[in-house]
N, C-alpha and C positions, 0 to 999 in steps of 0.2 A: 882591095881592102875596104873601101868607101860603102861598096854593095852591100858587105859582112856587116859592116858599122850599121846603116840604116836600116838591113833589115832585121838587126840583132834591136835597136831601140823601136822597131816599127812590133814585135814580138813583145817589150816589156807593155808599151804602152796596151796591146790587146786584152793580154792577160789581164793587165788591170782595171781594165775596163766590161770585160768577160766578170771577172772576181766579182768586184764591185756590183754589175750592175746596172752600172752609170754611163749610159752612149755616149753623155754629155763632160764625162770628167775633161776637169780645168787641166793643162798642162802643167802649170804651177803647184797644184794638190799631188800629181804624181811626184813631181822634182821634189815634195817637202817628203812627200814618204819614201821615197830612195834613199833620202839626208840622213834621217830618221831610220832607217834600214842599214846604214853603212858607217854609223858616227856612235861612238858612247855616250848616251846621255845627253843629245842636243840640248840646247835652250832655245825657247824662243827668237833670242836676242841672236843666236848662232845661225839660225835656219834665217832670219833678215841678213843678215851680212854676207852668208855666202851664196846665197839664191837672189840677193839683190832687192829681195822687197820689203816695202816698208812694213810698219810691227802690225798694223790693223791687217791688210791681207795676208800676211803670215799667222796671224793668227785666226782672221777666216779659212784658212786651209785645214789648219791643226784641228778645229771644229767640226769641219768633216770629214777626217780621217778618224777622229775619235768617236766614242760614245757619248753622246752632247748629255750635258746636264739635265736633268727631268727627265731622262729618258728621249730629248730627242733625237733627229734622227739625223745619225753620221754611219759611215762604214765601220764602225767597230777594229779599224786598223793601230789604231794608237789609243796608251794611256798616257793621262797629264797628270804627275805627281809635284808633289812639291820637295825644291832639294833640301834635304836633309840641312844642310850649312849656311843654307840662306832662304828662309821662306817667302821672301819677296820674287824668287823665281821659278819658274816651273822648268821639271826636266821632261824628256818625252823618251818612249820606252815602245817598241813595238808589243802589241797585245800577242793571244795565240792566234788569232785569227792573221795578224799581220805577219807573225811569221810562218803561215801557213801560204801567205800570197807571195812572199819572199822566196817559197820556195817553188813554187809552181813559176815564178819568172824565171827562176835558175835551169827549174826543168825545160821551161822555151827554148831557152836562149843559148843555153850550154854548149847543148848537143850538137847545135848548130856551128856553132863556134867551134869545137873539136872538129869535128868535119872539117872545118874551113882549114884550120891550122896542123892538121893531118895532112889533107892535098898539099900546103904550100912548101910544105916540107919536103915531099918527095918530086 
């Protein structure tokens, strides 16, 4: 099972890094966009708490998963809206582009996964 596990996360991290671009993505950028990918409407203050880092590197990640201000330059994975209930905090929302790489990790990983749990069954 350990095999399946590492090479089922050794697949997401490719893909998004393939997507992306970026030989160099931060571990930490990926973990916020999976959060972010699997959570209704993160905040900020959610993606530090459960990821463990503090608000300035969680918020350097969200920067480059997003489309930065002025047009600079992020992956286009995430938007940052303000919540409707309280404008002092931001929610995060995957763009189409993010669920485009959401699904291309699904298409890695899946298939593989089915295999695995198809043999162990028989």
């Amino acid at each position: 099972m350990t095999n399946i596990v590492l090479t089922t996360l050794s697949d997401a991290l490719l893909a998004f890094k393939e997507f992306t671009g970026d030989a160099d993505v931060q571990t930490q950028a990926v973990q916020t966009f999976l959060m972010i990918a699997t959570r209704s409407s993160p905040s900020l203050e959610d993606i530090s708490d459960v990821i463990g880092l503090n608000q300035s590197t969680a918020s350097r990640n969200i920067k480059k998963l997003a489309v930065g201000p002025r047009a600079q330059e992020g992956y286009g994975l995430v938007i940052v809206e303000l919540d409707p209930y309280d404008h002092r905090r931001r929610v995060l929302k995957l763009s189409t582009r993010g669920h485009k790489l959401v699904k291309l990790i699904e298409t890695r990983t899946m298939s593989k996964l089915r295999r695995y749990f198809k043999k162990e069954r028989v």
